[in-house]
Every structure is written in C-alpha cells, then in structure tokens.
N, C-alpha and C positions, 0 to 999 in steps of 0.2 A: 495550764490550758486543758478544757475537757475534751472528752472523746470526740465527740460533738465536733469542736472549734480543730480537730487534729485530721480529722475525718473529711469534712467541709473543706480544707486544705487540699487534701486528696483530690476532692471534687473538682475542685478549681483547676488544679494542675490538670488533669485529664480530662473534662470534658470538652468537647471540641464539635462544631456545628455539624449535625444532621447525623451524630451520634444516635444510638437506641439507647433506651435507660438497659435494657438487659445488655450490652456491653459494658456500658458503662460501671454497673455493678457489678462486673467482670472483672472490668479494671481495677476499682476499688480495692476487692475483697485477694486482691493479690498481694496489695499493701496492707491490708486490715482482713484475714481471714477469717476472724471472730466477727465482722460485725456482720450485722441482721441487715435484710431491706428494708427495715423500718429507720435503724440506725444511717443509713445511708442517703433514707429518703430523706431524714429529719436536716443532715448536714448537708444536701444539697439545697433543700430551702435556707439554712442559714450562709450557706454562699453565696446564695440570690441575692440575701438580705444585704450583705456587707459590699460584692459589687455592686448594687445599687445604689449603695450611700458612698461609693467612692465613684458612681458616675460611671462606671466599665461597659462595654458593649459586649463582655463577657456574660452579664447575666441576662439575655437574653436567650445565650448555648445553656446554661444552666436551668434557668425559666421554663424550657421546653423541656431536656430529660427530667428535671422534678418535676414538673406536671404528670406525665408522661408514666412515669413510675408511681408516684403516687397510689392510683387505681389498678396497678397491676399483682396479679400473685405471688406470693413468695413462693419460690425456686424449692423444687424438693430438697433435701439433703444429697442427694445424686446429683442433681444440677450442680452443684457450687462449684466452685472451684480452689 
C-alpha cells in the first residue's frame, strides 16, 4: 500500500461534514506527522476517488475539505502540529 493509499485512509476516517481542511490536516498529521499538505491534499482527492466508485455519501465530506484545501497555503513549520 503507498503512502498515498494509507494517508487517503486517514482522510476517510476523519473527515466528517462542515469540517475546515486546516483541521482536518490537523487531524491527519497527528496520524502521519511527516506528511506535507500537498501529501494530504493528494490522498484526499484519492479518497474522493475510491468513495465515489463505491457510491458513499462520504465523498461529498471529502469533495468539500479537498477542494477547500487544495488553494490554500501551507502551515508554517510553527503551525504543525
């Protein structure tokens, strides 16, 4: 499984409707403290991808924080957590 596919995981579990993507990469990097917001944007679009081809009404929660993050800045090095 790649980081990616382990990551995207992550996403799934935790994101939850009318989340912020900066929570949510909150969330994330508490499980994964190495990965990047680029890394986290990449596996929430690949979570979009896979509940969409399994039909979930989860990636719609997901659809919105990857959007949503996407366009946004990466977190200083003080930011992280």
């Amino acid at each position: 499984m790649s980081d990616i596919s382990i990551i995207a995981n992550t996403v799934s579990d935790l994101a939850t409707p009318g989340m912020t993507p900066k929570e949510l990469l909150r969330a994330v990097r508490k499980h994964h403290p190495r990965a990047s917001k680029k890394q986290v944007t990449r596996a929430a679009f690949y979570a979009l991808i896979i509940s969409a081809e399994q039909g979930s009404q989860h990636a719609k929660d997901i659809h919105g924080v990857a959007i949503r993050t996407r366009n946004s800045p990466e977190p200083e090095a003080s930011e992280r957590i």
